[in-house]
NUBANU-149454 format. One record per atom (N, C-alpha, C): x, y, z; residue in three letters. Coordinates in pm, whole numbers, padded with zeros to 5 digits, always signed. Layout:
BEGIN
XYZALA ...
This chain:
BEGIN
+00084-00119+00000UNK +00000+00000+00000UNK +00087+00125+00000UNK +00070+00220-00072UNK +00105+00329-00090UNK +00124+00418+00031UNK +00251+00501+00111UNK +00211+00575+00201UNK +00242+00717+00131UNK +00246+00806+00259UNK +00286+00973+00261UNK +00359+01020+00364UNK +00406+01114+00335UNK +00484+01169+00461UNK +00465+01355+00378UNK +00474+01394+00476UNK +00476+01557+00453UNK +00526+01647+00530UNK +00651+01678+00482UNK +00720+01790+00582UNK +00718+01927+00598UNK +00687+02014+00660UNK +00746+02127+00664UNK +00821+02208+00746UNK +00841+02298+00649UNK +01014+02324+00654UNK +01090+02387+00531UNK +01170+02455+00546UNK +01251+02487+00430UNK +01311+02374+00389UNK +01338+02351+00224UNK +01386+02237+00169UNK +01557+02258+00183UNK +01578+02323+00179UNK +01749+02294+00248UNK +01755+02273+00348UNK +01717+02266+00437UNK +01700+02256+00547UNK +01612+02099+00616UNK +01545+02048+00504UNK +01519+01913+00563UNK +01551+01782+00463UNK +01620+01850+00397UNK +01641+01758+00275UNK +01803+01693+00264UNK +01894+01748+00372UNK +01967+01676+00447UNK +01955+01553+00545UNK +01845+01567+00571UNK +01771+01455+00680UNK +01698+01357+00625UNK +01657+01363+00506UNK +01616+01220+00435UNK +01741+01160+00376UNK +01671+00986+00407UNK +01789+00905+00366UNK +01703+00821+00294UNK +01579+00780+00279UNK +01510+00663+00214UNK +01536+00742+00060UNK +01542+00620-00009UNK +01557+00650-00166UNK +01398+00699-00169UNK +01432+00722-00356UNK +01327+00782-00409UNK +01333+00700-00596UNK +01246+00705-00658UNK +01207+00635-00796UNK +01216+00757-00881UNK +01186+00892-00821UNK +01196+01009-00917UNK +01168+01150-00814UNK +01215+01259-00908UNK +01186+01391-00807UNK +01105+01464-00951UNK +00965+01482-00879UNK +00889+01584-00985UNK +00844+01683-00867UNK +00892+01829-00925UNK +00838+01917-00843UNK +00822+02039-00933UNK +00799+02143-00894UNK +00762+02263-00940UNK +00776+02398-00862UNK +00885+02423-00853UNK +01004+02568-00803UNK +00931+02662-00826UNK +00948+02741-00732UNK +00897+02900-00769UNK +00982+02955-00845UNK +00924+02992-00946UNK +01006+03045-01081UNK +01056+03203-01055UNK +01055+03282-00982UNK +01154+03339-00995UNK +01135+03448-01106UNK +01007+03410-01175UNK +01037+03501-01334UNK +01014+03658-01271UNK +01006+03683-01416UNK +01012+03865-01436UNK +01120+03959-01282UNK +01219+03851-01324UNK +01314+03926-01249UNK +01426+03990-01240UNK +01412+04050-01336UNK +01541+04094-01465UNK +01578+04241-01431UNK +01504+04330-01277UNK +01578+04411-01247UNK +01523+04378-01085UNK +01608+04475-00984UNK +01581+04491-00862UNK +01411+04479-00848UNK +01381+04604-00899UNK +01224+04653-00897UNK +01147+04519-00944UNK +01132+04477-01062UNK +01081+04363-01087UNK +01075+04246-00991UNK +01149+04199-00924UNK +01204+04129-00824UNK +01195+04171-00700UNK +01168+04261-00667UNK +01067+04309-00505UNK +00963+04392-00467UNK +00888+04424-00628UNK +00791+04538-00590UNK +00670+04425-00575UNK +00664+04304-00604UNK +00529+04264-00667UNK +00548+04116-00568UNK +00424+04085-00471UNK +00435+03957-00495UNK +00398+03829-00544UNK +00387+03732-00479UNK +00384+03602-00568UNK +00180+03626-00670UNK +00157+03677-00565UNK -00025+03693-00627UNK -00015+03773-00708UNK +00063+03902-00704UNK +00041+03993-00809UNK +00162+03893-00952UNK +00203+03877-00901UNK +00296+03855-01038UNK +00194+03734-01136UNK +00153+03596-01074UNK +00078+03491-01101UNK -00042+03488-01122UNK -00128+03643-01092UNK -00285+03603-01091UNK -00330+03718-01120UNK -00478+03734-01249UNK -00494+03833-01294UNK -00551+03921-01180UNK -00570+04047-01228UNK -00672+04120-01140UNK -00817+04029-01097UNK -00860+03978-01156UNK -01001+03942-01137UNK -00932+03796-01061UNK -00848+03752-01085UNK -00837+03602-00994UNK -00797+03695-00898UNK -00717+03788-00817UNK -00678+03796-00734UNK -00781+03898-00573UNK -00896+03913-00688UNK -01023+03964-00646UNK -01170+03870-00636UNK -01098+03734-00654UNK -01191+03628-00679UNK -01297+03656-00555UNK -01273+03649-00469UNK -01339+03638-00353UNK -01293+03558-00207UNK -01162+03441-00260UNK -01143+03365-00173UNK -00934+03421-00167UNK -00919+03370-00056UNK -00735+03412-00021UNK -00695+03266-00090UNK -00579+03298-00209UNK -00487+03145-00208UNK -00377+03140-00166UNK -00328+03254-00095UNK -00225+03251+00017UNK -00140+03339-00073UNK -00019+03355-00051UNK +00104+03390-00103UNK +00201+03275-00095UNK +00351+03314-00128UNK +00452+03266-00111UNK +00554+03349-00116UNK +00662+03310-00037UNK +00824+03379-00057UNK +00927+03309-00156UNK +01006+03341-00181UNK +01130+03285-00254UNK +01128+03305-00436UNK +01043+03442-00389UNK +01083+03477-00536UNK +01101+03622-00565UNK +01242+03624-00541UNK +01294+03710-00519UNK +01443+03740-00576UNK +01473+03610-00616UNK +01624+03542-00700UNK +01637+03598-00831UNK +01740+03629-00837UNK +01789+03706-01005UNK +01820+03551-01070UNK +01831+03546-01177UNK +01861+03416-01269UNK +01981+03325-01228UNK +02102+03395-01207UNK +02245+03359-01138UNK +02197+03279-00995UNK +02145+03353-00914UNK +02151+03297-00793UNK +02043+03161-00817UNK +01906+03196-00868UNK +01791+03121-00854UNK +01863+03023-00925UNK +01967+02957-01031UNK +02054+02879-01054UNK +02121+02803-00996UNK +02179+02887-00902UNK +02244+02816-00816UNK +02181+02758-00696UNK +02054+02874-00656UNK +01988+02767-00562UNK +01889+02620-00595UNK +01859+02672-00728UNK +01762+02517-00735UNK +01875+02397-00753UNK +02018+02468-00813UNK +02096+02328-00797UNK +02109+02287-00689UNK +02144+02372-00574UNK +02130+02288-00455UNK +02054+02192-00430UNK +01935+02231-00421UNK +01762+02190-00422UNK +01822+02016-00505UNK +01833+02038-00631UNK +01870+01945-00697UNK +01969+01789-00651UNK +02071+01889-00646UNK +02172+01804-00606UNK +02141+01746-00477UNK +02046+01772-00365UNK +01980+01643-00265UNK +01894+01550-00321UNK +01814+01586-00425UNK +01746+01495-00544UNK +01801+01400-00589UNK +01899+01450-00638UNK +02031+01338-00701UNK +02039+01224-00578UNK +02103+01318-00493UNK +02152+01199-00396UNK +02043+01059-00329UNK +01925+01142-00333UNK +01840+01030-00262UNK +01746+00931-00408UNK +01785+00978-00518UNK +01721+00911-00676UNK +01778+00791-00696UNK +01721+00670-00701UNK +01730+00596-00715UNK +01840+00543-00871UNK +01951+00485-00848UNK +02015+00484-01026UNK +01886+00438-01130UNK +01899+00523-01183UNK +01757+00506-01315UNK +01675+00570-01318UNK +01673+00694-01181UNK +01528+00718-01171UNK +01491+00862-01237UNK +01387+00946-01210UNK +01393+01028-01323UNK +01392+01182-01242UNK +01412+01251-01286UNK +01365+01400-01247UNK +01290+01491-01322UNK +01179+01530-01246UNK +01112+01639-01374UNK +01064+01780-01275UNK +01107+01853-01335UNK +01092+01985-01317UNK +01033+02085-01391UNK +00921+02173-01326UNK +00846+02236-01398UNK +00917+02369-01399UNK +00939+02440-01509UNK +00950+02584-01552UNK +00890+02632-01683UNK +00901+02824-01634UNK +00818+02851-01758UNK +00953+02924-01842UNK +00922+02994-01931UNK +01001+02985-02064UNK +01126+03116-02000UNK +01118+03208-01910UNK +01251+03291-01897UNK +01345+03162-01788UNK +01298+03050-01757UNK +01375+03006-01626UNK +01434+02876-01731UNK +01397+02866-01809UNK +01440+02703-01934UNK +01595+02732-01913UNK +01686+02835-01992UNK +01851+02785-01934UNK +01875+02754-01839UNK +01804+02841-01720UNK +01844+02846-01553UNK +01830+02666-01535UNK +01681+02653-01557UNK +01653+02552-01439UNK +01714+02410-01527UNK +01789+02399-01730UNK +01815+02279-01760UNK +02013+02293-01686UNK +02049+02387-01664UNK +02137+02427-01596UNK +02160+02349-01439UNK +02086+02366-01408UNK +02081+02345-01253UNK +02066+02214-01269UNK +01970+02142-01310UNK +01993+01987-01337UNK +02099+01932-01334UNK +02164+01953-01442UNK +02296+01881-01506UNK +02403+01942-01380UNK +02424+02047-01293UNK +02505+02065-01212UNK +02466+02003-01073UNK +02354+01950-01104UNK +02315+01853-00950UNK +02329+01723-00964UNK +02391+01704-01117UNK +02434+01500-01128UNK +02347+01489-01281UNK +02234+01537-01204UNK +02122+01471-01374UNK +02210+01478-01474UNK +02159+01313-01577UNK +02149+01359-01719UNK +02078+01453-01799UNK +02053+01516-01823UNK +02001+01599-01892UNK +01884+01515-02021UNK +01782+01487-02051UNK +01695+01415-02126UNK +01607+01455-02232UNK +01615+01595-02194UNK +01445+01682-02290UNK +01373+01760-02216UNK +01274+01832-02276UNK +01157+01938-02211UNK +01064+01881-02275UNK +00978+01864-02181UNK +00803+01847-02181UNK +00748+01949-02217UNK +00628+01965-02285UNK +00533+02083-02281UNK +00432+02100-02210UNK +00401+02172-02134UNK +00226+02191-02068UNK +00157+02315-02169UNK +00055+02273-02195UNK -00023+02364-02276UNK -00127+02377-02197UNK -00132+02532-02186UNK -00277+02564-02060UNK -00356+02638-02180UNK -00454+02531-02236UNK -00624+02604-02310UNK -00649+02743-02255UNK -00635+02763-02137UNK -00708+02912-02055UNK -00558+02975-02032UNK -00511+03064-02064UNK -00412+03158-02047UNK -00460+03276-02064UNK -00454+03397-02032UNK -00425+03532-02024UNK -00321+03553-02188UNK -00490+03639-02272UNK -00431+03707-02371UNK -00313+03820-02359UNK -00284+03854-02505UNK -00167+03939-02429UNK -00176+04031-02578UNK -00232+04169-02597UNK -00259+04249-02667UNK -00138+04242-02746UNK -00140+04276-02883UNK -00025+04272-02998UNK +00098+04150-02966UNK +00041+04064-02915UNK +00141+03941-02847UNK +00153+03779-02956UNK +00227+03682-02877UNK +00233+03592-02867UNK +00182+03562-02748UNK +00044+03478-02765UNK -00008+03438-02638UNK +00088+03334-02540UNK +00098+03370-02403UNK +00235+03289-02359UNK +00115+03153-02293UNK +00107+03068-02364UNK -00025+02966-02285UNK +00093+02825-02295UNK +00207+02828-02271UNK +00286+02704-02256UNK +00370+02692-02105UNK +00390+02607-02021UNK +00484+02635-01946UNK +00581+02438-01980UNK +00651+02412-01928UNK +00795+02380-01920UNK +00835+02243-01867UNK +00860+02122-01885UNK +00889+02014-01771UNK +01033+01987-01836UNK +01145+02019-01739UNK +01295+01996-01794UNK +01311+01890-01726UNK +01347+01776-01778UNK +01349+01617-01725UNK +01454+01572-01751UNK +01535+01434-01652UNK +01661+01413-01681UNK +01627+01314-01589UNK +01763+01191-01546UNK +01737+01072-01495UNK +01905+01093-01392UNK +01910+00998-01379UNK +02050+00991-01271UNK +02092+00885-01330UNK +02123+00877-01375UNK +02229+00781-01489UNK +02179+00697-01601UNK +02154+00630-01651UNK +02113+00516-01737UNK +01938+00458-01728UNK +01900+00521-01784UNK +01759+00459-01787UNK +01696+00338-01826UNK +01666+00216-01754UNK +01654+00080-01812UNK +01480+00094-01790UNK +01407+00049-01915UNK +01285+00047-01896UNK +01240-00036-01873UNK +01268-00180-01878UNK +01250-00319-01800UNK +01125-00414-01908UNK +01081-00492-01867UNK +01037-00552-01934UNK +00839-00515-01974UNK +00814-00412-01918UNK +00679-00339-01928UNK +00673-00186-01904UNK +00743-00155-02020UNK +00770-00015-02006UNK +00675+00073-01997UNK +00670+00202-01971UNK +00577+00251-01950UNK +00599+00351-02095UNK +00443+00427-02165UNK +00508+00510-02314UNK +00429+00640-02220UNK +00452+00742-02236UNK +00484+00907-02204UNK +00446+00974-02287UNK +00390+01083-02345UNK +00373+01176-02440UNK +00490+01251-02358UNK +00497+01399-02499UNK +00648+01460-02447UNK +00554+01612-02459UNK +00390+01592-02435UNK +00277+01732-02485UNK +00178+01702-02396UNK +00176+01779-02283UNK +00048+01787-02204UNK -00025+01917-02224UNK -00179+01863-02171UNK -00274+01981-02223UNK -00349+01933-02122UNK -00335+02101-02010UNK -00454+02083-01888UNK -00447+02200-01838UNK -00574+02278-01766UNK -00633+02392-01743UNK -00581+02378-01580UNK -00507+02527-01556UNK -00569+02507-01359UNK -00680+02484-01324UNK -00680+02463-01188UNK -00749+02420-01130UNK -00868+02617-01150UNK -00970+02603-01151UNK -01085+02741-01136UNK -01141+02698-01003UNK -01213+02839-00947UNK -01296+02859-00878UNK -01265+02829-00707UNK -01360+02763-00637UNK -01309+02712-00522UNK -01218+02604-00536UNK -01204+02516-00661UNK -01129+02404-00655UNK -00977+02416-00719UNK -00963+02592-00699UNK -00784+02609-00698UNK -00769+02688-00537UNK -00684+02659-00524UNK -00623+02663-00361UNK -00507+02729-00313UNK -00409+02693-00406UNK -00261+02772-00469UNK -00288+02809-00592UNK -00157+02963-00553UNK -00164+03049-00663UNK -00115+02985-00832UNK -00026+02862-00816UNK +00064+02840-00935UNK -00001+02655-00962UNK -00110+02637-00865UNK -00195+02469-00894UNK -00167+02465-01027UNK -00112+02276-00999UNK -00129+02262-01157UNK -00228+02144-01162UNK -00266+02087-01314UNK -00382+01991-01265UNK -00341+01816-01272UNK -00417+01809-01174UNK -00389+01674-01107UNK -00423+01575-01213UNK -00439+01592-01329UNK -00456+01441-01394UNK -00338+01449-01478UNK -00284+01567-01501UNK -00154+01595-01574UNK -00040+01527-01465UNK -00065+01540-01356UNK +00047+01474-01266UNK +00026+01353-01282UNK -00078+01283-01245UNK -00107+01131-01262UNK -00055+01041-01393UNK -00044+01190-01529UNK +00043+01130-01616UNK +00181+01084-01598UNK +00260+01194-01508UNK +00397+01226-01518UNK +00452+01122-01408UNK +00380+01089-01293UNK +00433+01010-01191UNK +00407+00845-01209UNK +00360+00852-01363UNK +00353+00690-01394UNK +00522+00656-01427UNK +00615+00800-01478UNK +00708+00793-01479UNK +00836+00678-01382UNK +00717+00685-01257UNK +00754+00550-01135UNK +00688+00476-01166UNK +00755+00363-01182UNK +00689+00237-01134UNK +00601+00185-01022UNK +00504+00120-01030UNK +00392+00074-00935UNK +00438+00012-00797UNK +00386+00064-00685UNK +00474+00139-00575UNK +00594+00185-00559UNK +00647+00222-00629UNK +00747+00376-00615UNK +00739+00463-00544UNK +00795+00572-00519UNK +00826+00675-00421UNK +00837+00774-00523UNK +00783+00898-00541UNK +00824+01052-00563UNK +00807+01108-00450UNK +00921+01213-00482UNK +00975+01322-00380UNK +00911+01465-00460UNK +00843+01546-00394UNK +00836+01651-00430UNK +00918+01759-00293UNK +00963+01827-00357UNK +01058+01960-00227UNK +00967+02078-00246UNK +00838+02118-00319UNK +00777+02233-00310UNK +00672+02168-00337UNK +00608+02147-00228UNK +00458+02053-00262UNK +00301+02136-00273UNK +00356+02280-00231UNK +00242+02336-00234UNK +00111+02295-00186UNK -00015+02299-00267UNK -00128+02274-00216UNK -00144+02069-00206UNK -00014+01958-00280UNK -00013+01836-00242UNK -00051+01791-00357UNK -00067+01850-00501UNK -00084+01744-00618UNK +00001+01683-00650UNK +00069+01698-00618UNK +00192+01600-00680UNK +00140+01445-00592UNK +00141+01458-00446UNK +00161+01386-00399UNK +00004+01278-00395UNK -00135+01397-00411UNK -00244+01370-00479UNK -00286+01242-00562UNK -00186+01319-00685UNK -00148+01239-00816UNK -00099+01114-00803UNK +00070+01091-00698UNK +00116+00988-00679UNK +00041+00872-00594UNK -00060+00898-00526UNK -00164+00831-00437UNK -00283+00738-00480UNK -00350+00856-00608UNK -00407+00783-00719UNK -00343+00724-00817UNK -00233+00710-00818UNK -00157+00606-00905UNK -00064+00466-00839UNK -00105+00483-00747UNK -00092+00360-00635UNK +00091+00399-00630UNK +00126+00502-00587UNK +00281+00519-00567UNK +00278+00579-00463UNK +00395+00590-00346UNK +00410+00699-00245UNK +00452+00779-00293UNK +00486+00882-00168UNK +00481+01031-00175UNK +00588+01103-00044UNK +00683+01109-00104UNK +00773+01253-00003UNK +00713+01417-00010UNK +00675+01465+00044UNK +00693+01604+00003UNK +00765+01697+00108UNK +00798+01811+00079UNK +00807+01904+00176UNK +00760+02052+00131UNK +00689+02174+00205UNK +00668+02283+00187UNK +00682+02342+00295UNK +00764+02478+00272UNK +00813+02563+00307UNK +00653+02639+00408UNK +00522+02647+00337UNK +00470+02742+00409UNK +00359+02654+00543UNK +00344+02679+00632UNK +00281+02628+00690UNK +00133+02602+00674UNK +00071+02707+00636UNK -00080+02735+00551UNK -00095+02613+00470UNK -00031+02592+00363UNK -00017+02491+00212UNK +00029+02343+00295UNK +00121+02374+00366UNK +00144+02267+00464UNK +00014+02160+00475UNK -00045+02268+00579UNK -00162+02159+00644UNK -00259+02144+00532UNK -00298+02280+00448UNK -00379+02208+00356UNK -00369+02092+00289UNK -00233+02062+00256UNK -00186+01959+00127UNK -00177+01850+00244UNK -00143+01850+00367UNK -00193+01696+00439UNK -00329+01651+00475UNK -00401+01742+00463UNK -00534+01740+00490UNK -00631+01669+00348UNK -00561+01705+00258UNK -00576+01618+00048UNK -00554+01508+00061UNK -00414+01497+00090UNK -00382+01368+00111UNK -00435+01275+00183UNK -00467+01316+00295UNK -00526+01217+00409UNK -00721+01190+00367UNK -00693+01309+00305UNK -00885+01268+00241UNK -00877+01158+00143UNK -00697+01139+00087UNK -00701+01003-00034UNK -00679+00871+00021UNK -00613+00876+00108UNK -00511+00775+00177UNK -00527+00782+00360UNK -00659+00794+00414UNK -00621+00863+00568UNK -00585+00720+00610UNK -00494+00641+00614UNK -00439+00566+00678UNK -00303+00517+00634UNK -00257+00605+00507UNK -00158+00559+00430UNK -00031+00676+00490UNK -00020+00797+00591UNK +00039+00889+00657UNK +00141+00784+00720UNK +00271+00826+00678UNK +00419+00717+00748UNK +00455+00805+00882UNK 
């Protein structure tokens, strides 16, 4: 049977203290974007930067977040950190996938490859509902930079992957976090493990990841930084699994 565990805590900070392996690390970093001067990078936060006027007037709070606040150089160097405990606890073979959107693609295929990963490809997410953008290129794509820890053996019932996902956030009361992504798109990506496997997520936010990995009969590491998202995302989990908590 599938369990969970859910920490919080800053991920440098507890990600020294796990020692159980892991089958893969899929998570999704605070990107850091539009941070290309001082001002850009501390006038605005995570709600204003991520959510239109009218989502951010919805009616309901989806909290905030910190840690985006990193110029490209540093936010580089910190997700390698981030990374490079990934590495260490990834199983040989196993995979890593990381979500970014299109200013963080050098940064974050960067940071991979300096935390051990092979380096493998980018995924696409295509979000149907994006925010037009007057005389633009509508930006409705974001990013999965994926890589493995050494040699990938697919065994004798491999699993096949598309390398093009297409899924809407979460709307209404049934988004929770500001940057939710949707849970059947995860349920794709964490087949990436094998049937009871372990994913690690280090920014678990509102718990889809770990959601996802639950309904796909796999465990679940996570950790988040905020206490709010914290309890919400154990409180998901335990509505999937309330007896599956390690």
């Amino acid at each position: 049977m599938p369990t969970w565990t859910l920490h919080q805590g800053d991920a440098l900070t507890i990600l020294p203290t796990l020692t159980d392996p892991v089958d893969a690390v899929i998570c999704d970093p605070p990107y850091n974007s539009g941070g290309r001067t001082m001002t850009e990078r501390t006038s605005r936060t995570a709600r204003e930067k991520y959510l239109s006027e009218s989502g951010r007037n919805h009616g309901f709070d989806l909290g905030d977040f910190t840690g985006e606040s990193r110029d490209q150089r540093s936010y580089a160097a910190w997700l390698a950190m981030i990374l490079a405990h990934g590495y260490r606890l990834t199983r040989p073979g196993g995979a890593a996938l990381v979500f970014s959107d299109w200013r963080q693609l050098p940064a974050t295929s960067d940071a991979l490859q300096a935390a051990g990963y092979t380096w493998r490809g980018i995924a696409v997410w295509h979000k149907p509902i994006a925010r037009p953008q007057p005389g633009r290129l509508k930006q409705e794509c974001e990013f999965i930079v994926w890589g493995s820890a050494g040699a990938m053996v697919p065994g004798n019932r491999p699993v096949y992957l598309p390398g093009h996902f297409t899924g809407s956030q979460p709307r209404g009361n049934a988004r929770v976090h500001i940057t939710q992504k949707p849970v059947r798109m995860l349920q794709d990506l964490v087949r990436i493990v094998p049937p009871g496997g372990t994913v690690l997520d280090m920014f678990a936010g509102s718990g889809t990841t770990g959601a996802a990995a639950l309904l796909e009969d796999r465990s679940f590491i996570g950790i988040e930084q905020s206490a709010t998202y914290a309890a919400g995302a154990r409180q998901r989990l335990a509505e999937i699994a309330p007896h599956a908590a390690a």
